[in-house]
N, C-alpha and C positions, 0 to 999 in steps of 0.2 A: 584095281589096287596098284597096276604097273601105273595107270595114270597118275592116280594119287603121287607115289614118291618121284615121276616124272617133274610135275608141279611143285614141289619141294624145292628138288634138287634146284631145279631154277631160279625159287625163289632164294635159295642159298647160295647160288653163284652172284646170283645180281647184287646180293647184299655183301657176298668178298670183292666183287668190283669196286663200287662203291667207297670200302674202305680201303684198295689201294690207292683208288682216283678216285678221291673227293669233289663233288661236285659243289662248284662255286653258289654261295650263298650271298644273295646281296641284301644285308639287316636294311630291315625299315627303320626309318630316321622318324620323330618326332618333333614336328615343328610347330614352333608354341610363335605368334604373330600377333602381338595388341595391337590394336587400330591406330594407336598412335606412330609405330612404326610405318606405316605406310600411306601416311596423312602428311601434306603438308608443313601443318605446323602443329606439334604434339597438345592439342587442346581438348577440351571436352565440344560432342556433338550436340549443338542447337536449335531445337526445330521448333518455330512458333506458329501462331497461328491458328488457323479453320484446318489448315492443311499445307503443309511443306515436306523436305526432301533431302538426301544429303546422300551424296554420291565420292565414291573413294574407290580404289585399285587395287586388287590382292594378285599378285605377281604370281605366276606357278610356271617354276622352268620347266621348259621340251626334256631333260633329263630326269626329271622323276615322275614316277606314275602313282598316282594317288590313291589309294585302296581306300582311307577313312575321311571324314569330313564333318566337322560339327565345328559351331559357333557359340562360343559364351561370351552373355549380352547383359549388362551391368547396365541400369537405367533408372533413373527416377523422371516424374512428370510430375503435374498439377494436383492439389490435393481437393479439389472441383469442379473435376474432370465427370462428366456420365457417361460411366462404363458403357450404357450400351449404344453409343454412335463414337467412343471415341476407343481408338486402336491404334499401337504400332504395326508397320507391314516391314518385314525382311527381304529383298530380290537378289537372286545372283544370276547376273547375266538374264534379267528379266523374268526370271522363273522364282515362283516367291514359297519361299522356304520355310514361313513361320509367321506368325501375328498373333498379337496378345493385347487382351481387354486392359487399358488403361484404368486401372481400378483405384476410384481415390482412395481408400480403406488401406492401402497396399502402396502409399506413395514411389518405396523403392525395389525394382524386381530383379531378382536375377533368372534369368534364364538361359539355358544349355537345350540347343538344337540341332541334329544331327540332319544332315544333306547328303542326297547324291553324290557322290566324289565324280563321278558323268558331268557335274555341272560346271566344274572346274575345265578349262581349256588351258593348254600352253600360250603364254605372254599375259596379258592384262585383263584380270575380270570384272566389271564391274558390278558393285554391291550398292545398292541402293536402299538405305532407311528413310519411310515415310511415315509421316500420320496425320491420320483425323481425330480434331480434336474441339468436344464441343463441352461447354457447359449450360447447355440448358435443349430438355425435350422437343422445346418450340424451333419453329422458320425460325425464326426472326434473333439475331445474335449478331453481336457485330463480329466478326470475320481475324482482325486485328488483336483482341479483347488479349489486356498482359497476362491473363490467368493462364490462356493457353499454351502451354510451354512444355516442352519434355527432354532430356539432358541425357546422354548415351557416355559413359565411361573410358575413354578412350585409352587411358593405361589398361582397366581391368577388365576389359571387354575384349574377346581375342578371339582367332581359329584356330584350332588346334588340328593339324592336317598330318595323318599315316600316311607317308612315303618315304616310295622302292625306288633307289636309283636303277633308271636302266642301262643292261648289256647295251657298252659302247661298240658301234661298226666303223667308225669315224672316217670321214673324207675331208680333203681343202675344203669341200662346196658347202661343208656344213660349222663353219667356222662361228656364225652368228649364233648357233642355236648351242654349240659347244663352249666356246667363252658368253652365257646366255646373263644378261640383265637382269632375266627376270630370278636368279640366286639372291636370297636376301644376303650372303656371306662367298666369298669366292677365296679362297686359297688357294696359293700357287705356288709352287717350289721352282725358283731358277738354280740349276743345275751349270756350272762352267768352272774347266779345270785352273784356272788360275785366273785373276784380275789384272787386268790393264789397262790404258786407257782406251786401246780399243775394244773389249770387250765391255767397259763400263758404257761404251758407245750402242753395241750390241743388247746388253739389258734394257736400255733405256728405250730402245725400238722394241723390241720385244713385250715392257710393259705398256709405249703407246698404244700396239696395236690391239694389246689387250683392253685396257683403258677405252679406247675408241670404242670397242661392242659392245663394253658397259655400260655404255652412254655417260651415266652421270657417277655409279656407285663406283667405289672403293677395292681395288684387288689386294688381297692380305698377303704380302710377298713375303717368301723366306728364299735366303739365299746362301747357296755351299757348296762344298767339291761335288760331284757324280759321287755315291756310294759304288765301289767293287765290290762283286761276285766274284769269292777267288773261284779257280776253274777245280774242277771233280772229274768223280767219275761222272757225275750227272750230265755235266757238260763245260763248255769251255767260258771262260772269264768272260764276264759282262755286266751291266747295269743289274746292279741289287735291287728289284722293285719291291721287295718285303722290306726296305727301309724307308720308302718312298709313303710319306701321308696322305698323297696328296695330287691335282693334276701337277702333271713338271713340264717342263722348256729344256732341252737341253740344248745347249749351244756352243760352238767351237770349229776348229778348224777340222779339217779329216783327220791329219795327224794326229791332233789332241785328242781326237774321239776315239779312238780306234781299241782301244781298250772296251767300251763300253758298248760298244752298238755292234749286234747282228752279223753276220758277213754278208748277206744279200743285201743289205740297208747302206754300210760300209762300200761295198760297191758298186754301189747308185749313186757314189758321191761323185759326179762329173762336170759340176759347176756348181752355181749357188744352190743351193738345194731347200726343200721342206720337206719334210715327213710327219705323219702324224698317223698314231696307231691307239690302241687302247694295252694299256698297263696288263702283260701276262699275271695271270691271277689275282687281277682286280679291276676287271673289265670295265666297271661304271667310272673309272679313272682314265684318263690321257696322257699321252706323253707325245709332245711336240719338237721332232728334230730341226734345228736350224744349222745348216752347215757349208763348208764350200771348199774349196782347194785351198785355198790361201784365206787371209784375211779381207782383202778386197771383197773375197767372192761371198765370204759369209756375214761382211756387211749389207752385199746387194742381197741376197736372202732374207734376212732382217729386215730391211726396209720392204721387200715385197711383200713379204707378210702384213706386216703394218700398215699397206697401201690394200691387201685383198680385200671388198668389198662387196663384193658381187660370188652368188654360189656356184663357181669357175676355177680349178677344173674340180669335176667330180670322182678325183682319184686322193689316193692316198699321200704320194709323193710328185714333186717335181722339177725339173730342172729349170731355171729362169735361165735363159742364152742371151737376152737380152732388158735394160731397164733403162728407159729411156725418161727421167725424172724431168717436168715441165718449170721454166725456168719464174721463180715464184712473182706476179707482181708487188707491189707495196702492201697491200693489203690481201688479205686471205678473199676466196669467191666472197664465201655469205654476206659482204660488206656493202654497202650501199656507197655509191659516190654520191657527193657533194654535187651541186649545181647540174639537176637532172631530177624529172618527172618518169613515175613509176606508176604503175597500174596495183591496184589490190593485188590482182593475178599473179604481179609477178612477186607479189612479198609473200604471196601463199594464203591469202584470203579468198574464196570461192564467192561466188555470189551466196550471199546467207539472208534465209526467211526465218524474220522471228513470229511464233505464230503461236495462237491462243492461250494464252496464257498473259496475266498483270506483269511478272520477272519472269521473261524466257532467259535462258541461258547465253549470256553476251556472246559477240564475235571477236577473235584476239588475231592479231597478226604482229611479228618481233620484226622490227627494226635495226639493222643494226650498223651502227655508226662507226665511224673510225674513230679509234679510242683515243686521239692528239686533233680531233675536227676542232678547230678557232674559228668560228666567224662572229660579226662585228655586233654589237648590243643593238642596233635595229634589223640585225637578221631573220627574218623567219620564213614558217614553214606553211606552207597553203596545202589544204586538204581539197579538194571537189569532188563532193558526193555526188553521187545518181542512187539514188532513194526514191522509192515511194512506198505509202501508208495507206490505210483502208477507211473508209468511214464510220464513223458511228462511235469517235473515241472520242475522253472529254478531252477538253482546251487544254489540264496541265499534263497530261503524255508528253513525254520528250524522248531524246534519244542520247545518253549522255556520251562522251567522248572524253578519254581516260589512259595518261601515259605515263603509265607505271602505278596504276592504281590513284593519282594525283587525277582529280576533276577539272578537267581543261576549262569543256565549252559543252553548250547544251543545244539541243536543235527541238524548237517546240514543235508538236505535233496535235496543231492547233486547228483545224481546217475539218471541221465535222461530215463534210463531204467526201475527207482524204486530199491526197496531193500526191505528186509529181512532180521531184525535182532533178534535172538535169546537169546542173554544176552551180550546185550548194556548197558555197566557199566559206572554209573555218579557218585565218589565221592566224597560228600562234607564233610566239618568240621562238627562236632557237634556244634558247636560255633552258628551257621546259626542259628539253632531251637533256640524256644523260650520255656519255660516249659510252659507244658499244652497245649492246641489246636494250632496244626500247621495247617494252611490248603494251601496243596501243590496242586498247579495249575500246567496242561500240557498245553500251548497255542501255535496253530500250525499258523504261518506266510505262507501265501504259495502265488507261484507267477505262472501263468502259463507258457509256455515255450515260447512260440509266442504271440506276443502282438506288438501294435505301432497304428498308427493312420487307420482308415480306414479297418481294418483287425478285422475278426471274431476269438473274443476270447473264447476260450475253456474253461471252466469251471469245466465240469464234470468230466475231470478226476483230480480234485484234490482233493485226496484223503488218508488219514493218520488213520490208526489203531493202537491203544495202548489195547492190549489184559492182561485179568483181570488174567493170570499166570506170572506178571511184579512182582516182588516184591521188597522190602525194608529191609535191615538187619541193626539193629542197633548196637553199640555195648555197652560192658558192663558197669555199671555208676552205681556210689554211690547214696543214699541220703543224702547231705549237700547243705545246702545253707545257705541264709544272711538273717536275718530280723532287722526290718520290710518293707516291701517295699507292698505301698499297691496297687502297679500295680499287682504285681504278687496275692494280694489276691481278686483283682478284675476279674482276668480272671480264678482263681483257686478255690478259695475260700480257699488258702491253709492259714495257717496252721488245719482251722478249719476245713478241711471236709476231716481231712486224723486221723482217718480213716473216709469211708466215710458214718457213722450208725451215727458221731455226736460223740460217746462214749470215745474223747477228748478236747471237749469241754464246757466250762460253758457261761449260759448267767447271767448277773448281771442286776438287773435294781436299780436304785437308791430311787426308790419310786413307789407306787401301784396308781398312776392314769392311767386312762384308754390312754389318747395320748400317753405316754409312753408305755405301753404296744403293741399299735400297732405300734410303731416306731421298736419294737424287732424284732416282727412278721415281717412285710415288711422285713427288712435286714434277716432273718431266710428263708423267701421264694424263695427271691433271689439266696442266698447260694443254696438251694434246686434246681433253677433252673442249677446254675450252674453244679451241682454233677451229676446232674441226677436222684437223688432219695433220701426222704425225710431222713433229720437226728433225726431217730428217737430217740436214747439215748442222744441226750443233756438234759443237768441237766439245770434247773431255779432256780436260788438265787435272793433272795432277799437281804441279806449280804453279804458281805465279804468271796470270794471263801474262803476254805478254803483245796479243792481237788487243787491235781496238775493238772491242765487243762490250754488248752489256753482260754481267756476268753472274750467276750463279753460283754461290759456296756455302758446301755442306759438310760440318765438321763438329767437334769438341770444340767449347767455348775456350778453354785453353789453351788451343792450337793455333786459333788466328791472329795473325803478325796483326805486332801493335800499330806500326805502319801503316795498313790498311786502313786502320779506323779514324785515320785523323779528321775524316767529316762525318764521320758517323753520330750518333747519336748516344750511342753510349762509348768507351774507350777501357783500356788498362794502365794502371802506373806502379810502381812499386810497391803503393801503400795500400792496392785494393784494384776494385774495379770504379769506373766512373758512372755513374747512373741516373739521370733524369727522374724528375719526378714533375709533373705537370700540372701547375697553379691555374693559368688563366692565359684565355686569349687576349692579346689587346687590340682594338679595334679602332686607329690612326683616321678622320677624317681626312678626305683629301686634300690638297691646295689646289682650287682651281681660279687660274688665274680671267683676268677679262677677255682677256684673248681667247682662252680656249675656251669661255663661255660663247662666244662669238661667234667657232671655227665651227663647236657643236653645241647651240641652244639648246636642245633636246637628252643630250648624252647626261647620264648622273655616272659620275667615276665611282667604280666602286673602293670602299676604305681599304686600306691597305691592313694583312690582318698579319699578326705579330706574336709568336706562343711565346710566353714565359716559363721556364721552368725551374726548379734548383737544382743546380748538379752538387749531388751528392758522392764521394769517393768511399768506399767503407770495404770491408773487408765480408767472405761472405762468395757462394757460388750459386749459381743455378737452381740447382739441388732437381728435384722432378718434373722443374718446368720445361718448357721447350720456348726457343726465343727466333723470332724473323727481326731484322731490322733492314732497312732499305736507304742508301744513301750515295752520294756522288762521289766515282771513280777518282782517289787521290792524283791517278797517273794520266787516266781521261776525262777532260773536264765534260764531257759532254757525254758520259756514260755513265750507268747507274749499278750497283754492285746491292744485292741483295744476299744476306746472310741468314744461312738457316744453321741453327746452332742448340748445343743441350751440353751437361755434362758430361754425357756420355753417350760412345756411341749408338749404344741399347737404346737409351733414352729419347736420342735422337729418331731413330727408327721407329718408336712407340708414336712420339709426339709428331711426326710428319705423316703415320698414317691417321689419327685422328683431324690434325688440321684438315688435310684434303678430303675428309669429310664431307656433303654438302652444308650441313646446318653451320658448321665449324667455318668451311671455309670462306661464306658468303659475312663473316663477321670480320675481315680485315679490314681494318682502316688503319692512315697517318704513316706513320715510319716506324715503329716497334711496337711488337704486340706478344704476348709470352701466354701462356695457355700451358693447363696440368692435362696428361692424358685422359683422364675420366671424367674431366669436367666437361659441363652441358656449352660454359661460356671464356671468351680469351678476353685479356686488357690489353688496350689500345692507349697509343697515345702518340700525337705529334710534336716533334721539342727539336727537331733539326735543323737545316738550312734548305728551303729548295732554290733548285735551277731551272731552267729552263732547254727544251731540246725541241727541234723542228725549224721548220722555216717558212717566215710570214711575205706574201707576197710585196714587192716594190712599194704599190700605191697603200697597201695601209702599213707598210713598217713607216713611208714618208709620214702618212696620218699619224700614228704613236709617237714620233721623233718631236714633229713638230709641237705636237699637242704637248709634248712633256719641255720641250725649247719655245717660246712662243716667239724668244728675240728674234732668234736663227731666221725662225719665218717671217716677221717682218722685216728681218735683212736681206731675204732673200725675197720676198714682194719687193723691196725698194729696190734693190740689185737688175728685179725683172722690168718693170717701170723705164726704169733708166736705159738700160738694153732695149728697151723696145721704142724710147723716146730716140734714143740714137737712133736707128734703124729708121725710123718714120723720116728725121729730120733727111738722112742719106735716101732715101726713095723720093723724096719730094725735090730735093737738091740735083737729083740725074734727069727728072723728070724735067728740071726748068730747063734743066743744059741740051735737052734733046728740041722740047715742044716749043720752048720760046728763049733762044740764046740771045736776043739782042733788048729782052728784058730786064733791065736790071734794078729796074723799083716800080712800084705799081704807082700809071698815074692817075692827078688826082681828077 
């Protein structure tokens, strides 16, 4: 009996614990994922044929652990399909989850599958939908036949995944797996006691180095004072983490923090510093200290953060004593020079076997060019493959050769023996590339040699090798180009990220409210992603650059001097705003005169192209759109000044985190483009003046000079003529006076 109430008692102390120390509960989240969100291009899945396949990515961060797992699969197929040889198959991570009788009677199915949540790993899983699909009992069908079809749902089809975020123990080393890509949605709350410009320098490193982990997605920034904890009896004043939604960044000098951080943390401030810990009583959260003695110091913290790339060190905090930044060249590493031969190997293509299979999966390797490369309209580009193929494939197998999805050049694999080739030369124009990432695909077609109805098709020997001592030789190219053109600064980020430290560029903002400010930041981390690596020397103004830089400004449409805009594309006047609206291109044949037909037989000039547009002045604002326009520095002719602008600056902050979107952001083109936060699509349009920036080497700026003067040049051929007839006549005339002075006529 003494036991019994023993046992009791116990369990009634445990249960008053408990409710004076509440034990942390981490709620499972519910996350609902259509296939379209993590698809490429939001379309319905297509799988034709005897048998095809279609492969996609379902991301699961290192931060949450997955207790449920089930897939709902919205699909219709062929309505002359026989159910019993024709099937869809489900894989995750090669482990197959589900298959279901394509039943014609039944053309549209839905189906809900539940899986292992074991099958799921941290970073990227691959899912793979296949089928067999036949209409007829018999061998003999042809393979291709358009009945066989079956169509996967990619809005209404989704996983719906039960996850626990886990107790954070956070160190520096685990930076990758803590700011993790693989979050469909990332919020962040920067934390800094007041704005300035160096502090908006401070964010914007902050959201690079963030930006950077995320590879490509979007960080949802909110920004504010530090909430205060006034002090208690509980304990003394500090950061309020029950106000906190969210991971945070705090950032400031020691002085300014001192209010909010620790005393042990506070007194680890002894140069530039990081800290990072997990949020008291809300563990599956973060809080990231960046700090320093002074200003200097908590910029070099900032930037190291931003540059940590490697799981080093494996502690919580630490002191940087030194940072020693490498001084940027012209172009960022990833970049390829111009006039220079390259190996597969080194652009990151391995030797690749394509192997049994009619469509094996191509080989890709990115390219990438300098985003201002000029070279001359008979420049190009020579491939030399080392390839070999197997026997027993028919004559039309090829191997196609593809940049940017565009069909170059095709290599027949014609030789029913097979072949070996050595340096298989394919060249193309430079014209083909685009500046900045090419990404050049080999995709091999292949057919076996024997095939027809009823008859055992060989597969296995088809077989195609493209070996990683293939290389690429480019040739030699200026830096000139056009601006503004903001396709090219969406896939470059050029002019701004060259060099690629930042160290020519300014960002401007037009006002110190906090939406603004994160509207900078987002477009800064972007850039970042693009480059590869944070730009740590960009300057922040709050006025009127006054450095020659290209520049950056983020603000209310009503706040930007009308001044600024005198070559912009759109303007303000008294009576309204000025506004383009975009008729037509006109497209100016050239004059080419006989001269310059002569200089270059071969060369066709290209037409000089010409936008028309009406400018319209009307009264009227922005209203929910958000507006970029790109145009030439009124103060530097050779600078380019890009405006990000809304009516407000909420709205602004709305409309700069959907641009840098990827769908969103890969649709910039021309010099203004305006876009509503919720919408899938922005409007483009070019209507401005461009310039030109860079510089073309001697001998072909002489070739454009001349080609565009033809007199010049035959005044200066006649000029050289003459010069060199003097000269001959003065060498033959020293020549008499040495060899034969008592010459003075030739006799006869």
């Amino acid at each position: 009996m003494k036991r019994i109430k023993l046992f009791y008692c116990q369990i009634f102390g445990i249960l008053c614990f408990s409710l004076v120390f509440p034990c942390q509960s981490l709620q499972a989240k519910i996350l609902e994922i259509p296939l379209a969100k993590i698809m490429t291009r939001p379309e319905a899945i297509q799988l034709h044929g005897v048998e095809d396949f279609y492969e996609l990515s379902l991301p699961v961060s290192a931060r949450h652990r997955i207790d449920k797992s089930r897939l709902v699969l919205d699909f219709r197929h062929s309505n002359v399909l026989v159910p019993s040889r024709s099937q869809l198959r489900v894989r995750v991570n090669g482990i197959t989850i589900g298959q279901f009788v394509l039943n014609p009677k039944s053309p549209r199915q839905l189906e809900t599958m539940e899986f292992p949540p074991e099958l799921l790993t941290p970073g990227y899983n691959r899912i793979e939908f296949s089928v067999a699909q036949h209409y007829t009992d018999q061998q003999c069908e042809a393979p291709d036949s358009p009945e066989l079809w079956s169509e996967i749902d990619s809005l209404r089809s989704k996983f719906i995944l039960e996850a626990s975020p886990k107790m954070l123990k956070p160190t520096l080393a685990q930076l990758e797996d803590l700011f993790d890509e693989h979050l469909l949605e990332f919020p962040l709350q920067i934390l800094m006691p007041k704005i300035t410009t160096q502090s908006l320098q401070w964010g914007a490193l902050a959201t690079q180095g963030i930006a950077l982990r995320l590879n490509y997605r979007t960080p949802k920034l909110y920004f504010s004072p530090p909430p205060l904890r006034p002090a208690s009896e509980s304990g003394p004043a500090g950061l309020d983490f029950a106000s906190l939604s969210h991971d945070a960044i705090l950032i400031g000098t020691k002085n300014e923090l001192q209010l909010w951080l620790p005393e042990n943390v506070h007194g680890a401030i002894q140069g530039p510093y990081l800290h990072i810990m997990a949020q008291p009583g809300q563990s599956e959260r973060l809080l990231l200290v960046i700090s320093g003695n002074n200003d200097q110091e908590v910029t070099q913290a900032a930037q190291a953060f931003a540059l940590l790339n490697y799981p080093f060190p494996d502690t919580q905090s630490t002191v940087i004593h030194s940072l020693d930044l490498p001084s940027m060249a012209r172009a960022n590493p990833p970049l390829v020079k111009t006039d220079a031969t390259y190996s597969f190997a080194q652009l990151g293509l391995p030797t690749t076997s394509f192997n049994a299979s009619m469509q094996p999966k191509p080989a890709e390797m990115v390219v990438k060019l300098p985003p201002d490369f000029y070279a001359s309209e008979h420049a190009s580009a020579t491939f030399s493959l080392h390839l070999a193929y197997s026997g027993g494939m028919r004559r039309d197998s090829v191997l196609e050769v593809r940049i940017n999805d565009v069909l170059q050049d095709t290599i027949q694999l014609n030789e029913e023996s097979g072949a070996h080739y050595r340096d298989y030369q394919i060249v193309l124009p430079m014209r083909n590339f685009s500046p900045g990432p090419n990404r050049i695909t080999f995709r091999p077609i292949l057919a076996p040699l024997i095939t027809g109805e009823c008859t055992y098709i060989n597969l296995d020997n088809l077989n195609v090798t493209l070996f990683d001592d293939s290389t690429l030789t480019l040739p030699d190219a200026d830096h000139y180009t056009a601006l503004p053109n903001l396709a090219l600064f969406s896939r470059t980020g050029f002019p701004y990220t060259q060099p690629a430290d930042g160290s020519d560029m300014a960002v401007q903002l037009l006002d110190d409210k906090p939406s603004t400010a994160i509207a900078a930041w987002l477009v800064m981390g972007k850039l970042a992603q693009i480059n590869q690596v944070p730009l740590w020397n960009t300057a922040f103004v709050t006025t009127p650059a006054a450095e020659d830089r290209h520049r950056l400004i983020f603000g209310q449409s009503n706040e930007i001097p009308n001044d600024l805009l005198k070559k912009a594309p759109i303007g303000k006047t008294p009576q309204g705003t000025r506004w383009p609206y975009a008729l037509w291109k006109g497209y100016e044949p050239p004059k080419q005169s006989w001269w310059r037909r002569f200089l270059s037989p071969e060369s066709t000039p290209k037409p000089k192209v010409t936008p028309y547009a009406a400018q319209m002045t009307h009264t009227g604002d922005s209203g929910q759109y958000g507006l970029v326009t790109a145009f030439q520095s009124p103060d530097h002719p050779k600078r380019l000044i890009t405006a990000f602008l809304a009516k407000t600056s909420e709205n602004l902050a709305k409309s700069a985190y959907r641009l840098t979107q990827p769908e969103m952001w890969g649709q910039l083109k021309g010099d203004l483009a305006v876009w509503i936060p919720k919408a899938p699509k922005l409007a483009w349009q070019e209507s401005g003046k461009a310039f030109y920036v860079g510089k073309i080497s001697p001998t072909r700026a002489m070739g454009y000079h001349f080609n565009r003067h033809p007199w010049q040049w035959l005044l200066a051929m006649v000029g050289i003529l003459l010069l060199f007839a003097w000269l001959t006549h003065r060498l033959l005339a020293r020549f008499k006076h040495r060899r034969h002075p008592d010459a003075n006529e030739i006799a006869p």
